[in-house]
Each structure stands twice: as structure tokens, then as C-alpha cells.
N, C-alpha and C positions, 0 to 999 in steps of 0.2 A: 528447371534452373533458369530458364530463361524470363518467367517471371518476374523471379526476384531482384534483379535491378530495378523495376519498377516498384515493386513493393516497398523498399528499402528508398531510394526516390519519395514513394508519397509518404513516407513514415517521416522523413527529416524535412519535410519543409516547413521553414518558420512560419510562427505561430500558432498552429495545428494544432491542434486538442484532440486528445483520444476520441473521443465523443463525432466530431467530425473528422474525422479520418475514416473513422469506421461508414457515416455516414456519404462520404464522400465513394468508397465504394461500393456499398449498396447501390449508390444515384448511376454510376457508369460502369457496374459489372463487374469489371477488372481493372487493376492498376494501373495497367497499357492502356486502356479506353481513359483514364483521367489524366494519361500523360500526352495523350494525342487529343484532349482537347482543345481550345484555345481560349482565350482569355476573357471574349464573350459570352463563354456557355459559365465559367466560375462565376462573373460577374452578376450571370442569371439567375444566380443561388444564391446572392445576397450574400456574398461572402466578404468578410473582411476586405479594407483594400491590402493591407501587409500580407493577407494569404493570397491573395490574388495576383501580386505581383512576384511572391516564392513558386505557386504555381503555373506562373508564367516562366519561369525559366527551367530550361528543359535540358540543362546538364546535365547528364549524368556520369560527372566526375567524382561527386562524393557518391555515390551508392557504389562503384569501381574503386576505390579510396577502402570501404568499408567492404566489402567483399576480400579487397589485399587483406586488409588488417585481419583479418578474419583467417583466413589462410596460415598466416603469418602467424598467430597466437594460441592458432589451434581451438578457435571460440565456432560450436555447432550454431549455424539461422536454421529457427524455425518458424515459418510464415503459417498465417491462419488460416493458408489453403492445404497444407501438408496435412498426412494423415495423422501424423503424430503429435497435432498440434490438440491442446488439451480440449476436451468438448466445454469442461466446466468454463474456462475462459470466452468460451465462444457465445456463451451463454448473456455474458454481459453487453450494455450497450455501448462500451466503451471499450469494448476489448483491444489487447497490443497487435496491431499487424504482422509486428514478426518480435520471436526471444532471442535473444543470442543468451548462448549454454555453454558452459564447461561444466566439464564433468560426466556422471549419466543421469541423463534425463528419465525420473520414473514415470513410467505410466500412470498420470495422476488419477485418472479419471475410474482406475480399479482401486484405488489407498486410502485407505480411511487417515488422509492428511489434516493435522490438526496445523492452527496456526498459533505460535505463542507470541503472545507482545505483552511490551510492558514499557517502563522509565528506564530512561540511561541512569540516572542518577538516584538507584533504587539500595533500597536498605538491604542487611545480612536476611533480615527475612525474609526479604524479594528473592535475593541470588536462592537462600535454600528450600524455599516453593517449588520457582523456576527449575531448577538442577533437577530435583524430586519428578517431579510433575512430567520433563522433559526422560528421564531415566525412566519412567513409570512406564509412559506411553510408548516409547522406543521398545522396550521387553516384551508389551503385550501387543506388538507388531502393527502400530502408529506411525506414520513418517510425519514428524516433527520437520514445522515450517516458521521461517522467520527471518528477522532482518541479519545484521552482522553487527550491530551497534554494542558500546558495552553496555551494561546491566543485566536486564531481563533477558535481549534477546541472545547474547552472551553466555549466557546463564544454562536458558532454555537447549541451548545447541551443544555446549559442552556435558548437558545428561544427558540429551536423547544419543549421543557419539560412546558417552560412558556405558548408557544399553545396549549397545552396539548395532541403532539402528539405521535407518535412509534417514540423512536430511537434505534439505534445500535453503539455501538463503538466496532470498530477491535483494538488489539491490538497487539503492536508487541513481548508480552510480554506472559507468560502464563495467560490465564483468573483469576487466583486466584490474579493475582497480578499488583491490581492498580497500572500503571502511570503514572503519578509522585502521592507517596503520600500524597499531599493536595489535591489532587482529589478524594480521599477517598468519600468523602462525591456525590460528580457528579455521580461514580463507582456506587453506590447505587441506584442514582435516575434513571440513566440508565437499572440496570437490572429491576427496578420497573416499566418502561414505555417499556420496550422494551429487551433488551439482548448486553451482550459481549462477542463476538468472537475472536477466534484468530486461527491460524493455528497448533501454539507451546503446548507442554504438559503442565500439571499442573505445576507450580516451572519454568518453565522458565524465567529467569531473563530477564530485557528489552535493550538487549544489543546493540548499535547504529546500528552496519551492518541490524539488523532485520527490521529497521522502513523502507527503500525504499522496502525492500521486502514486508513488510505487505501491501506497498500500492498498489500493484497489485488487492489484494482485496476488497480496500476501492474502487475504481474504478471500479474492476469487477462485483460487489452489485450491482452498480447504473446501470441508466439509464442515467443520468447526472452528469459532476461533477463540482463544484462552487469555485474559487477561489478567496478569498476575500483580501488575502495580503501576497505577497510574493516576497522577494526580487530576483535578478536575477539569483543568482544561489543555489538554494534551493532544499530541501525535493517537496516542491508542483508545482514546474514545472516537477518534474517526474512525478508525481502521473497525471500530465496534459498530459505531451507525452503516459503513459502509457495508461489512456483512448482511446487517441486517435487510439492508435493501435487497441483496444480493440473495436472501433468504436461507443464509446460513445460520447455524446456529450460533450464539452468543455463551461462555462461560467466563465467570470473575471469581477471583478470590478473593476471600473479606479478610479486612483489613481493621486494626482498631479503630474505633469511632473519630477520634481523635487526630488521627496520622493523614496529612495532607496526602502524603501518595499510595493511600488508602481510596481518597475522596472521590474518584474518578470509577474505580470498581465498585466500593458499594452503592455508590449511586445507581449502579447499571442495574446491581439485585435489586437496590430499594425500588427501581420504576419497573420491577419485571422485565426488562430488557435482556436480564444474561442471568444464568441459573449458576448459583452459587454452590463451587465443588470445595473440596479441600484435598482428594486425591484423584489419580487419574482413572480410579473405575468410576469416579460421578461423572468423567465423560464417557469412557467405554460404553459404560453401560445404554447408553441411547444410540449406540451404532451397530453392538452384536447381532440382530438380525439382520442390520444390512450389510452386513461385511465378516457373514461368518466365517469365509476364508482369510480373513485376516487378523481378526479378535482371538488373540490365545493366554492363554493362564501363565505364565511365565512362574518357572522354577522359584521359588521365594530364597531371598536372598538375604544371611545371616546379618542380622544387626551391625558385625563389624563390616562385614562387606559391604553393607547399606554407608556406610558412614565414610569408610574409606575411599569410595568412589563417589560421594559429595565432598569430601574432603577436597578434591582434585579440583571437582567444579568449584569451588569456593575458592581457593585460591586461586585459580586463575580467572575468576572473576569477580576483581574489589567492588568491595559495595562501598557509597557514602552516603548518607541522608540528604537530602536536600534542603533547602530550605522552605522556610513556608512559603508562599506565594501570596503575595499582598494580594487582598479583593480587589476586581476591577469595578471601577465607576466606569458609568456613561460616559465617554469623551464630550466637550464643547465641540460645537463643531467648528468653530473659529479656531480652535487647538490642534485639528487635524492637520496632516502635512497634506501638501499639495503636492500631488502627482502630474506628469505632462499630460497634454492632452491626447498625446497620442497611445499612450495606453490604454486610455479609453475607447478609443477606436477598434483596436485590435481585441475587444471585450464580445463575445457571441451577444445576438439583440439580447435574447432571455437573461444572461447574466447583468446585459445595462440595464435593463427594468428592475433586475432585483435589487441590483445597487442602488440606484436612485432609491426606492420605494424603503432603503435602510438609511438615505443619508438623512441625520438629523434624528431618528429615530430609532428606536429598537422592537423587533418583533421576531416573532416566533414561524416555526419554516411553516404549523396551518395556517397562521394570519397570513404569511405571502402567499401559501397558495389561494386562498379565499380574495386576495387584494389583487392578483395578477393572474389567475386563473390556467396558471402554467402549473402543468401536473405534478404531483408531488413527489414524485422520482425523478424527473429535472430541477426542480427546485432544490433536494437536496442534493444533486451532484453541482449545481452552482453553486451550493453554498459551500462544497468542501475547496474547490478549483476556488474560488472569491478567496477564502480563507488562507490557502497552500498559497495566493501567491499577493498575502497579505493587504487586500482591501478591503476583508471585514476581520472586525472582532466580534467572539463567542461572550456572552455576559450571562451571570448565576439566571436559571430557567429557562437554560437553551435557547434564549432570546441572540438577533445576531443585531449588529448595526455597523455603519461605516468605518474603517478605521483610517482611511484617506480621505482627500476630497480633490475634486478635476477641478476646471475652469467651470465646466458648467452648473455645477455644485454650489459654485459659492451666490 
């Protein structure tokens, strides 16, 4: 226990990126060893100056702040030295230092945890995939993972709840804090069936930049992950590339040719990236020997009772179409807004080169790595962090380019 004021410590200080945090302990062993540094060994590392002067300061009043809060709301820490901290997350190079849990935390790393994502703003097709698909997996002894958002992920969590199975929902938000609040009610059924995670301290508000970063996690969890509707340039084709870095498996459902929030799944089939199911033994099926204690044939369940218990999911979770989504052009780059200089600053070197080497143009994540010779699993984790906190744009052939511009830029 007495670690974990430092853990919680190096985990909130500003500007800090998963990536270097992680990093950051590797370099000095323990938490305690980079809180008893000083401010010339950070500097040594080439570190930001906005991280170097958070990790100059050596109070630990918020990580006492968050330990209360913690006490107080009844939220489990589990840091990435505990035993019970998931091996599959350990595995990334970005993994969270610590989770804060309510609920019960399952033993991931025995569960054949599938991950469902999709569009908030997903068709009656989306919800009765999702529901199905989530119900399917849940029966034949799957722990169904996912956000808390309405649509898909909405969807997904009130069948695998209707199977009556484990779930989890990551949030990007602090665990105390459902959402969106009309999920109030899901928040609930979820800690009762299972647990809500998240990486952020108690009170963290669910602020946009957070959600691509949470979903390194919804990904990391799984063994799989399921995409049931997403349009082409979205929240859930990250959470798809990111798997695949991650070397999880990819699944989509196909969608009419037609249907913008189709465009995003079959794409993933059309480039072989995610093998196209339509029920949940076209995922079963690729994990029954590795999880033969947990793959079972579940009692088949009468057409009315199939329908009655989507019935349930469907209504509480409204679908609406979206709209299309205008193709994007190239920005001018005289059109881009200008950002302060000091966010640039606070940008890791590798992430300024890649920016630079997009302002003004567009390329693809092999042309960066071939142009900047920065490997291409940091290359695509700069590019989702660029992306999540809105300095580039995604353009039709996964090409990226600036969507800001600094001082130095122009």
C-alpha cells in the first residue's frame, strides 16, 4: 500500500502520456525512485518542459485526495504491480499504472472477453445485431466488454446482461461518473453483473480527447474485438487499428453497401483486417480450443424468448440514423486554425516530427514510417494520441494530414 501514493502521483501529472508513464517507470524502477528524483535527472530525458516542471513538484496532496475519494465511494485501485492487475494490459506499451474498479473485477486474463463497439448514433439494425450478438456471447460463456455510450455500446451490454452474463464497461471518464446520464440506470446493471473501469481518478469528467485513449483499453481486455456499426471515420475503427497492433483479433459486421454506418465495417472486411461474422459462433468458433472451459453450447432459446429479450434491448436502446457525412477534402493549410505554441511544446519529439512531416500534406502511416524512420507501432500510436487530441485529420485511404497549424507551421 505504501507504494501506491506514488503510483497514483506519477499517474496524474500533467501532461503525461500513457506511453511515458510507462516509460518513465521502466527508466527508475519504481514510482518512489521517480518521485525522489529531481528535476535534472527528468530534464536528462528530454522531457517536456510542462512534464518536468509537474514532475518537479512533489506533493502528494492529490494522490491523498484520491486515495479519500476512493475510500469514500467505495472505488477498488489496482496498480500494475499488484497481482491481480491483468497480464493482457501489461503487455502493452502503454499500459494504465493503476484502474480504479467498482464492482467485481473478473479475472481477465482466464475469459474469453470479447470487446463490442460501434456508433452512438447507430440504426434499429445496429441495436438488433448488437443486443443478439451481445446475448449470443454472454450464453455461450463470453464476458462482453465495452463503453457505456448509447447505441452499439448500449446495445451490446444490455444482451450480454439479457444472457445473463459478466460484463465490463471502461470508461473514459472517472468511475463515479456515469456516461452519458441516461445510462444511469445500464451503470447500475453493470456493476451488478460485472464492474466499471477506467484509468482516470474519481471526478474525472468525460472529456472527448479521453474516449480514443480509453479505447486502448477496451481492446487491451479482450481477446477479440466486434465491430457492429461504424461509420468510415470514427471512434471504432481506432479501437480496430488499435487491436490490431495489439495483435487481437478484429471482427465486423457487414452492412448494406450503401449505408454510411456500414462504411467503416466493411471496409475492415474489404482490406482483411476483421473477418466478417453475422452471429456470435463466427467468433466462438476461433477460441474453443483455447478456452475450452469457458466455450459452452448454451440451451437454445424459443423464437419467442429470442425476441422477447431483444425486445427489451431495443427498447431501451433507441436507434436513429445518422446522417451521411460529407467527404472530407484536403484542408488549405492557410484555413487551418492556429494552435498556441505552447501545445506544441508539450508534443513527445516523435509526435513533432510526425506533425510537421503532415503539415501541408497528406500521407499514409508506411510513407511516415519510411520518411521519419520511427517504427511503425509508434508511428501508429502517434497517430491515434495526434488524432484523439485533434491535430490531425483521417482522409479517404488512411492517409493523415494536419488539422491545425503552430507558429512554426506557418
Amino acid at each position: 500500500m505504501a507504494k501506491l501514493p506514488y503510483l497514483l502521483w506519477l499517474s496524474t501529472r500533467e501532461g503525461l502520456r500513457p506511453e511515458t508513464a510507462v516509460a518513465l517507470l521502466r527508466r527508475f524502477g519504481t514510482a518512489e525512485a521517480a518521485y525522489f528524483a529531481d528535476e535534472a535527472e527528468y530534464r536528462l530525458l528530454e522531457l517536456p518542459d510542462k512534464l518536468c516542471r509537474s514532475l518537479a513538484d512533489k506533493s502528494l496532496d492529490g494522490a491523498e485526495r484520491i486515495l479519500a475519494d476512493c475510500d469514500r465511494l467505495g472505488i477498488q485501485t489496482v496498480s500494475c504491480q499488484d497481482a491481480d492487475y491483468p497480464e493482457r494490459l501489461l503487455q502493452l506499451h502503454d499500459h494504465p499504472l493503476v484502474l480504479y474498479v467498482k464492482g467485481r473485477l473478473p479475472r481477465f486474463d482466464q475469459e474469453l472477453a470479447i470487446a463490442m463497439v460501434g456508433s452512438r448514433s447507430c440504426t434499429p439494425y445496429g441495436v438488433n445485431v448488437a443486443g443478439r450478438l451481445g446475448l449470443e456471447l454472454a450464453r455461450s460463456g463470453a464476458l462482453v466488454i465495452s463503453g457505456l455510450a448509447q447505441g452499439i455500446d448500449a446495445a451490446s451490454l444490455r444482451g450480454a446482461l439479457q444472457g445473463g452474463g459478466t460484463v465490463v464497461s471502461v470508461l473514459a471518464s472517472g468511475v463515479d461518473v456515469p456516461y452519458p446520464p441516461q445510462n444511469r440506470e445500464l451503470y447500475e446493471d453493470v456493476m451488478a453483473a460485472g464492474c466499471v473501469l477506467s484509468e482516470n481518478p474519481p471526478g474525472t469528467p468525460p472529456e472527448g480527447w479521453r474516449f480514443p485513449i480509453r479505447n486502448r483499453i477496451l481492446s487491451g481486455l479482450s481477446v477479440g474485438v466486434a465491430a457492429v456499426e461504424a461509420a468510415e471515420h470514427s471512434g471504432t475503427l481506432i479501437t480496430a487499428r488499435l487491436a490490431l497492433e495489439q495483435d487481437r483479433e478484429v471482427f465486423a459486421v457487414p452492412g448494406p453497401v450503401d449505408a454510411p454506418l456500414s462504411a467503416g465495417t466493411n471496409g475492415l472486411i474489404a482490406r482483411g483486417e476483421a473477418k466478417l461474422i453475422r452471429s456470435a459462433q463466427d467468433i466462438l468458433v476461433e477460441y474453443a480450443q483455447r478456452f475450452p472451459h469457458k466455450v459452452r453450447q448454451a440451451p437454445l432459446l424459443s423464437q419467442a424468448e429470442t425476441r422477447d429479450r431483444l425486445s427489451a434491448v431495443e427498447a431501451a436502446s433507441p436507434a436513429a440514423p445518422g446522417p451521411k457525412p460529407a467527404p472530407r477534402a484536403e484542408p488549405e493549410a492557410g484555413e487551418l486554425p492556429l494552435r498556441p505554441r505552447a501545445e506544441l511544446d508539450a508534443l513527445g519529439d516523435e509526435q513533432r516530427e510526425i506533425f510537421f512531416l503532415l503539415a501541408g500534406r497528406a500521407l499514409s502511416a508506411d510513407e511516415i514510417v519510411g520518411r521519419s524512420e520511427i517504427p511503425a507501432r509508434r508511428v501508429n500510436t502517434a497517430l491515434t494520441l495526434l488524432q484523439a487530441q485533434g491535430y490531425l485529420t483521417e482522409l479517404p485511404g488512411r492517409r493523415f494530414t494536419a488539422a491545425v497549424r503552430f507558429p512554426e507551421t506557418e
